[in-house]
PDB file with one MODEL, atoms N, CA, C and O in Angstrom:
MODEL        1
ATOM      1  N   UNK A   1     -45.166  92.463  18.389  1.00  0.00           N
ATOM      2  CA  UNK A   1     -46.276  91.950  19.167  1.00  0.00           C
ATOM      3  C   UNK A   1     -47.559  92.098  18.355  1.00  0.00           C
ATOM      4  O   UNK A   1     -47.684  93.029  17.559  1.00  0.00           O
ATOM      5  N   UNK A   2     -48.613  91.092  18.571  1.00  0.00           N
ATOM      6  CA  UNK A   2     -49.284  91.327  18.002  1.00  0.00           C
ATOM      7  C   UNK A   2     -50.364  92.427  17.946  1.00  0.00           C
ATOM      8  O   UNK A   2     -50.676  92.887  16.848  1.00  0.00           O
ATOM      9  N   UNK A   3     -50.965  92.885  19.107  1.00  0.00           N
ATOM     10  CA  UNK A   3     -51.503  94.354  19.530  1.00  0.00           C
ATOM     11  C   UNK A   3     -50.800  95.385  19.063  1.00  0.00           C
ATOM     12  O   UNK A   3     -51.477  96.396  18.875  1.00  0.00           O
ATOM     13  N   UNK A   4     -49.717  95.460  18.825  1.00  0.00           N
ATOM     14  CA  UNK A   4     -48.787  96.199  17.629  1.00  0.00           C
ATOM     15  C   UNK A   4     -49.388  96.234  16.559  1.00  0.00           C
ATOM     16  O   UNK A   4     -50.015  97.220  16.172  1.00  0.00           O
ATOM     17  N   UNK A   5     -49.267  95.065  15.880  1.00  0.00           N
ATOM     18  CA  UNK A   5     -49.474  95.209  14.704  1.00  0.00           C
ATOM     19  C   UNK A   5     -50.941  95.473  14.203  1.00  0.00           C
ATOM     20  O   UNK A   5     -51.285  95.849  13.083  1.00  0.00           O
ATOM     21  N   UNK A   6     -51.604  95.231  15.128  1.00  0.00           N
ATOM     22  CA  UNK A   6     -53.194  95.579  15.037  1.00  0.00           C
ATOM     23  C   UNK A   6     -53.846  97.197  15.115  1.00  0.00           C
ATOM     24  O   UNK A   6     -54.832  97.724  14.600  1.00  0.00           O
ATOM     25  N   UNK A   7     -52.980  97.583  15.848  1.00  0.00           N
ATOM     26  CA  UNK A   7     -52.542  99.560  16.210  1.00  0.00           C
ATOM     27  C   UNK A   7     -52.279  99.707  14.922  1.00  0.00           C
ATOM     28  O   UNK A   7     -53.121 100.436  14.396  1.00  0.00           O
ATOM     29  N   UNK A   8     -51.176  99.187  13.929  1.00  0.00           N
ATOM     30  CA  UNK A   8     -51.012  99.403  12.595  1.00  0.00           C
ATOM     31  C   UNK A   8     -52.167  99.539  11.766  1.00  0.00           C
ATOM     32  O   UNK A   8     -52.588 100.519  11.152  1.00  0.00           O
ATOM     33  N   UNK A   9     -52.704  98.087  11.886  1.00  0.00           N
ATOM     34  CA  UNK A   9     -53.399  98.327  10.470  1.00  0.00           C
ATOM     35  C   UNK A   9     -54.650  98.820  10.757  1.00  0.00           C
ATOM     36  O   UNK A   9     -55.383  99.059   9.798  1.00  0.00           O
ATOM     37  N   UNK A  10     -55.117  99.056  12.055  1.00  0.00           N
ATOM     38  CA  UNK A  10     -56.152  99.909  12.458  1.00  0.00           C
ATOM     39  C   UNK A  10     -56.134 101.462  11.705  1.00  0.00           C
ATOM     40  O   UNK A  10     -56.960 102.128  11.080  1.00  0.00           O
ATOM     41  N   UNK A  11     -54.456 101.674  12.211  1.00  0.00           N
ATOM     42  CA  UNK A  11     -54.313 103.221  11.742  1.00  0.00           C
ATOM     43  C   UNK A  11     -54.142 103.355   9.608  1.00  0.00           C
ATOM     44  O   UNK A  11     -54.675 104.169   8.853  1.00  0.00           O
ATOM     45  N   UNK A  12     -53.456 102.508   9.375  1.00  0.00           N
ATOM     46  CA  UNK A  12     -53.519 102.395   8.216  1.00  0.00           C
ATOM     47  C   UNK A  12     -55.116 102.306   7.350  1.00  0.00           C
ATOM     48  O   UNK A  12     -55.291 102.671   6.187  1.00  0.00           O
ATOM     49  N   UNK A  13     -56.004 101.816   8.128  1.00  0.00           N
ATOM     50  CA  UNK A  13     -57.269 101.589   7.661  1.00  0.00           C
ATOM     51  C   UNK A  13     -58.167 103.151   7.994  1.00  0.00           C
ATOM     52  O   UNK A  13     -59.204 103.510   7.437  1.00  0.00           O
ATOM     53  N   UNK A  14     -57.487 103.802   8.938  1.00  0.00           N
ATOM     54  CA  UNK A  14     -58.060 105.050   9.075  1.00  0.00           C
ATOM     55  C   UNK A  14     -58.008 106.189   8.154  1.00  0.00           C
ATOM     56  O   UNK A  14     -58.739 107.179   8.167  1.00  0.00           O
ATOM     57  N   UNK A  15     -56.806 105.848   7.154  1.00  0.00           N
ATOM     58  CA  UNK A  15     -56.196 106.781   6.200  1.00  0.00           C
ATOM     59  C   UNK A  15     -56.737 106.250   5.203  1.00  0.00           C
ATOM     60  O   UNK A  15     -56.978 107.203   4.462  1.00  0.00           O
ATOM     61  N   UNK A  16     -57.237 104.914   4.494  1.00  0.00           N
ATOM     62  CA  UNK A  16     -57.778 104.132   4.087  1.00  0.00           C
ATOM     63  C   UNK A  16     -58.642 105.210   2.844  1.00  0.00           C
ATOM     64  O   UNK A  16     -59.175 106.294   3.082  1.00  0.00           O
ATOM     65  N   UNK A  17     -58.554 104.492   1.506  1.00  0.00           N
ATOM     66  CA  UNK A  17     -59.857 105.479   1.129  1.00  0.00           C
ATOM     67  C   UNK A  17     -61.242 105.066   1.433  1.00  0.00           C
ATOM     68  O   UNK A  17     -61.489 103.919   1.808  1.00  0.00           O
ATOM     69  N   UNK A  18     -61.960 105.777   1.315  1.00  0.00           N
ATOM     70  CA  UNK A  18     -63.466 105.177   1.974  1.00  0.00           C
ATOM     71  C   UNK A  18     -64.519 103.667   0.514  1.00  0.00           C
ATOM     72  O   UNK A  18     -65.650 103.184   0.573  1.00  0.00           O
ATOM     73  N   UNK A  19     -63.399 103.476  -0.503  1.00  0.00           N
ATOM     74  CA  UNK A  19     -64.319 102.428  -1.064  1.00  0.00           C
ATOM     75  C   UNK A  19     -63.544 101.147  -0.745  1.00  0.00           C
ATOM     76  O   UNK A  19     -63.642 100.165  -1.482  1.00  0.00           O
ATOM     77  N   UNK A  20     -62.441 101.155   0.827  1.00  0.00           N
ATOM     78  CA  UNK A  20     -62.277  99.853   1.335  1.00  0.00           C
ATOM     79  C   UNK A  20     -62.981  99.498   2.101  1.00  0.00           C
ATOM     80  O   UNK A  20     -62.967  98.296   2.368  1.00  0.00           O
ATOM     81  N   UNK A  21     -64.126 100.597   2.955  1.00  0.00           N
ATOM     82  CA  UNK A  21     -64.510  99.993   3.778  1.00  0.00           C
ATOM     83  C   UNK A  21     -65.940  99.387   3.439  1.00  0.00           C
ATOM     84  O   UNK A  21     -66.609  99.637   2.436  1.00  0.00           O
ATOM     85  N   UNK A  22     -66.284  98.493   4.544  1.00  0.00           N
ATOM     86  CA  UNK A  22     -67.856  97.416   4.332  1.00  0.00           C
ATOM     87  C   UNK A  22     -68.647  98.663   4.325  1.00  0.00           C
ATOM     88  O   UNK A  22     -68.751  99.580   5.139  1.00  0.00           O
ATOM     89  N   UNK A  23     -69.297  98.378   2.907  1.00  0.00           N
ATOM     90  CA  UNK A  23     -70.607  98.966   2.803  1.00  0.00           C
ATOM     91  C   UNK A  23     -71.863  98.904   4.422  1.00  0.00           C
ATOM     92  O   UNK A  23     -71.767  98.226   5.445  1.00  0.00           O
ATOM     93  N   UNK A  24     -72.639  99.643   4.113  1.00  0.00           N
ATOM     94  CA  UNK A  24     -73.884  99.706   4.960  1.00  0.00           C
ATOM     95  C   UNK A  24     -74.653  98.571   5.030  1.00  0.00           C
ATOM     96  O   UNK A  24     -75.055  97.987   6.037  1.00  0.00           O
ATOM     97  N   UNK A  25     -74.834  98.293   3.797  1.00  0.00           N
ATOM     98  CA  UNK A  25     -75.857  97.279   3.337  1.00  0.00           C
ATOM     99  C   UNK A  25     -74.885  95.542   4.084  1.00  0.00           C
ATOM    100  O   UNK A  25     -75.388  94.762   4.893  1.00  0.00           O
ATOM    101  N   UNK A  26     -73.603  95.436   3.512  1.00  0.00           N
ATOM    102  CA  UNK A  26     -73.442  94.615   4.350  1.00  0.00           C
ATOM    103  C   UNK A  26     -72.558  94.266   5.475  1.00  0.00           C
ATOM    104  O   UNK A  26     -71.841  93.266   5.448  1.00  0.00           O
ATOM    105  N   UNK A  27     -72.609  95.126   6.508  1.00  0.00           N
ATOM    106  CA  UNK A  27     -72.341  95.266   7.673  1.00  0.00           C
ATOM    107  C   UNK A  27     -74.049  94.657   8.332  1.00  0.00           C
ATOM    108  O   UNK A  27     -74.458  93.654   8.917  1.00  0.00           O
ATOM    109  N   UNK A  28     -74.532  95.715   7.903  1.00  0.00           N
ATOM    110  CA  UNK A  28     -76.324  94.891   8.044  1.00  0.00           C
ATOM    111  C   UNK A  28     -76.610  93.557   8.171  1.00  0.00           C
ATOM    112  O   UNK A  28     -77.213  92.932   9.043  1.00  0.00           O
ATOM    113  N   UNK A  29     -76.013  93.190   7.034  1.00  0.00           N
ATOM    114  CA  UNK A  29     -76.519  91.783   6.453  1.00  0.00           C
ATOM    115  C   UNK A  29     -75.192  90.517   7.534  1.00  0.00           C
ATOM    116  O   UNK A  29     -75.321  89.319   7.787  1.00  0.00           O
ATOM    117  N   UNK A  30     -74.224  91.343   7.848  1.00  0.00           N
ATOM    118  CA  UNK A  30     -73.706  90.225   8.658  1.00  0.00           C
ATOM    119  C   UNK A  30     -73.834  90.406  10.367  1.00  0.00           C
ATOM    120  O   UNK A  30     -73.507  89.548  11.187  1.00  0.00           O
ATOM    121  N   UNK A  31     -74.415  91.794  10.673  1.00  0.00           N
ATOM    122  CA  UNK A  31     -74.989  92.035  11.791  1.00  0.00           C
ATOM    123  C   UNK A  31     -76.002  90.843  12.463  1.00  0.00           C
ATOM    124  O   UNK A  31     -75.925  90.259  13.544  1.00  0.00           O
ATOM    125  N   UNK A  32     -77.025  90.733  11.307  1.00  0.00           N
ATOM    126  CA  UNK A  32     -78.643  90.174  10.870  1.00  0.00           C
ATOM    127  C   UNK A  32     -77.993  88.610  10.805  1.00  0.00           C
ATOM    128  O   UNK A  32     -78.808  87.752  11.144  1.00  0.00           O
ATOM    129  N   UNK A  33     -76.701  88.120  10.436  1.00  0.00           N
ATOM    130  CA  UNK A  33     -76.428  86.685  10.322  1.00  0.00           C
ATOM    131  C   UNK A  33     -75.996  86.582  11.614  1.00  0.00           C
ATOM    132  O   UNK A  33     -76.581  85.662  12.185  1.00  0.00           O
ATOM    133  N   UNK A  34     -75.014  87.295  12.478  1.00  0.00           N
ATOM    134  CA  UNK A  34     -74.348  87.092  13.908  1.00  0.00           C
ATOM    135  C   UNK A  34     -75.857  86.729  14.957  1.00  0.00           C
ATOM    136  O   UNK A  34     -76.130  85.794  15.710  1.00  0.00           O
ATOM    137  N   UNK A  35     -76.604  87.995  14.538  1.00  0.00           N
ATOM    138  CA  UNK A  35     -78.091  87.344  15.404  1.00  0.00           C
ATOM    139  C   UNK A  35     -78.837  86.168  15.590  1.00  0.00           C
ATOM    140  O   UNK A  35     -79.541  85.684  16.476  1.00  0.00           O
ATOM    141  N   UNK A  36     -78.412  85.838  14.356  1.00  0.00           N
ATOM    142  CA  UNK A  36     -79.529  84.780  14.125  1.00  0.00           C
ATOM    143  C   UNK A  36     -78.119  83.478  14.884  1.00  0.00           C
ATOM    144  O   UNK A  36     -78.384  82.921  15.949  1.00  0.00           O
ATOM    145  N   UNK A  37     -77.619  83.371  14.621  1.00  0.00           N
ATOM    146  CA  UNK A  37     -76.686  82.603  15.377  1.00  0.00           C
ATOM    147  C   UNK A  37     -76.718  82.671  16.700  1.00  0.00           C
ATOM    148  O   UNK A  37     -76.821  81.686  17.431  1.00  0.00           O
ATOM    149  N   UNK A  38     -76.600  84.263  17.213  1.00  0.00           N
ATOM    150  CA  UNK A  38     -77.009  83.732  18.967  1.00  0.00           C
ATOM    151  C   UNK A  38     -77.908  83.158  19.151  1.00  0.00           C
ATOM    152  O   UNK A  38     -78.039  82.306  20.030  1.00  0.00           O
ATOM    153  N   UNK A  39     -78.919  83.586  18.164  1.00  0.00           N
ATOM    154  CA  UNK A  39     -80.405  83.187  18.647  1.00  0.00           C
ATOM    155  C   UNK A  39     -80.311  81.856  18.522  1.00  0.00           C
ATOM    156  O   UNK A  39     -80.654  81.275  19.552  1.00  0.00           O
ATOM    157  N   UNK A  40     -79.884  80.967  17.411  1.00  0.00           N
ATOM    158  CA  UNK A  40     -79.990  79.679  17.491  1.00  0.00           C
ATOM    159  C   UNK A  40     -79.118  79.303  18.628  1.00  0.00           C
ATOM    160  O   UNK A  40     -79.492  78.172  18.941  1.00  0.00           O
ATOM    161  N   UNK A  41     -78.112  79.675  19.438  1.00  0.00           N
ATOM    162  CA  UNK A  41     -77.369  79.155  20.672  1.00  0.00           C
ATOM    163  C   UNK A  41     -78.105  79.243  21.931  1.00  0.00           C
ATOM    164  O   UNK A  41     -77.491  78.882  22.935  1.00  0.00           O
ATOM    165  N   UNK A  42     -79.451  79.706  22.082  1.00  0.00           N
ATOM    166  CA  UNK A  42     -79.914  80.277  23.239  1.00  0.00           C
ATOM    167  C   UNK A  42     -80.070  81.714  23.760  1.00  0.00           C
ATOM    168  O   UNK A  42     -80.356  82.055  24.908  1.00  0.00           O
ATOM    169  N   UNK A  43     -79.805  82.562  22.591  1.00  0.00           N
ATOM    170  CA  UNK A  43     -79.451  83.960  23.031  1.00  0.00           C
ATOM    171  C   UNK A  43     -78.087  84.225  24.132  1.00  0.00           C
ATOM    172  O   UNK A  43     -77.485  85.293  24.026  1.00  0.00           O
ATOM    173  N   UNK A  44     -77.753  83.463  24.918  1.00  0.00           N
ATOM    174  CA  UNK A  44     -76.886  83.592  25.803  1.00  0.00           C
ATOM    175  C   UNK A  44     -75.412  84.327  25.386  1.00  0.00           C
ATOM    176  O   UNK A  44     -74.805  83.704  24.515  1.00  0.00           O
ATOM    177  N   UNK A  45     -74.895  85.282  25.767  1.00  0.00           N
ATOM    178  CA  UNK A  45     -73.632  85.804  25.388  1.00  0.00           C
ATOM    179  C   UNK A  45     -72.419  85.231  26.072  1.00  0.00           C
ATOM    180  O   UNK A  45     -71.283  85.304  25.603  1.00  0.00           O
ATOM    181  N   UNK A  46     -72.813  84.519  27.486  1.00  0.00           N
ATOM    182  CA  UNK A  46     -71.319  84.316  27.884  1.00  0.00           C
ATOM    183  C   UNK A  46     -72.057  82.923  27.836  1.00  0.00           C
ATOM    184  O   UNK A  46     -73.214  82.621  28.129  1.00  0.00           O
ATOM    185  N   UNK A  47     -71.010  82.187  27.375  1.00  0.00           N
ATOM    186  CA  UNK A  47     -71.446  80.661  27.524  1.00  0.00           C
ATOM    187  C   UNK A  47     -70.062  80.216  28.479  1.00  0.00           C
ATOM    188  O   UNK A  47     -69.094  80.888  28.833  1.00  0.00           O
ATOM    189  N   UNK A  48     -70.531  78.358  28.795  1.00  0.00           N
ATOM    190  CA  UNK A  48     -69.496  77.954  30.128  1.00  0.00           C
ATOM    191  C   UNK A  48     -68.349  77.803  29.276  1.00  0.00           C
ATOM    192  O   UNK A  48     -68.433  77.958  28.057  1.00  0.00           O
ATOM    193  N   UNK A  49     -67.325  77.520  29.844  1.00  0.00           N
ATOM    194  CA  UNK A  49     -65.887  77.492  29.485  1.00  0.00           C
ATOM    195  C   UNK A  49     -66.049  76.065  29.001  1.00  0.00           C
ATOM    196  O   UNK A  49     -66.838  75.354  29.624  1.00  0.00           O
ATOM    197  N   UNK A  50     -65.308  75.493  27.824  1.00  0.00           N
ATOM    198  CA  UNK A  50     -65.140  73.861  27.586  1.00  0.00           C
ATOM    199  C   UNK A  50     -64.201  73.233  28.651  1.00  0.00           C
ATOM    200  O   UNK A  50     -63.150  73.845  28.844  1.00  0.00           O
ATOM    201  N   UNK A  51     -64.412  72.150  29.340  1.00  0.00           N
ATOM    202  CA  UNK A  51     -63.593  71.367  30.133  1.00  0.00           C
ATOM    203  C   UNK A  51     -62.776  70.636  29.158  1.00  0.00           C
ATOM    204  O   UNK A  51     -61.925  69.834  29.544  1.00  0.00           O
TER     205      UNK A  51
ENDMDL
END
């Protein structure tokens, strides 16, 4: 299942050495891009469902 396999590589990423994970700097920098994207949608978080 797939929630299985996501429990996996969650845990596998926990044991992980620490120069796999996203730097500071860009976790930031794609934080700072996700924003600017709501912002251009209206700020709105739940939008309507597509018919």
């Amino acid at each position: 299942m797939e929630i299985m396999q996501e429990v996996r590589d969650f845990a596998a990423m926990e044991n992980a050495p620490v120069q796999t994970f996203v730097s500071v700097e860009d976790a930031e920098a794609g934080m700072a891009e996700m924003s600017e994207r709501l912002r251009e949608r209206g700020g709105d978080v739940y939008l309507p469902a597509a018919e």
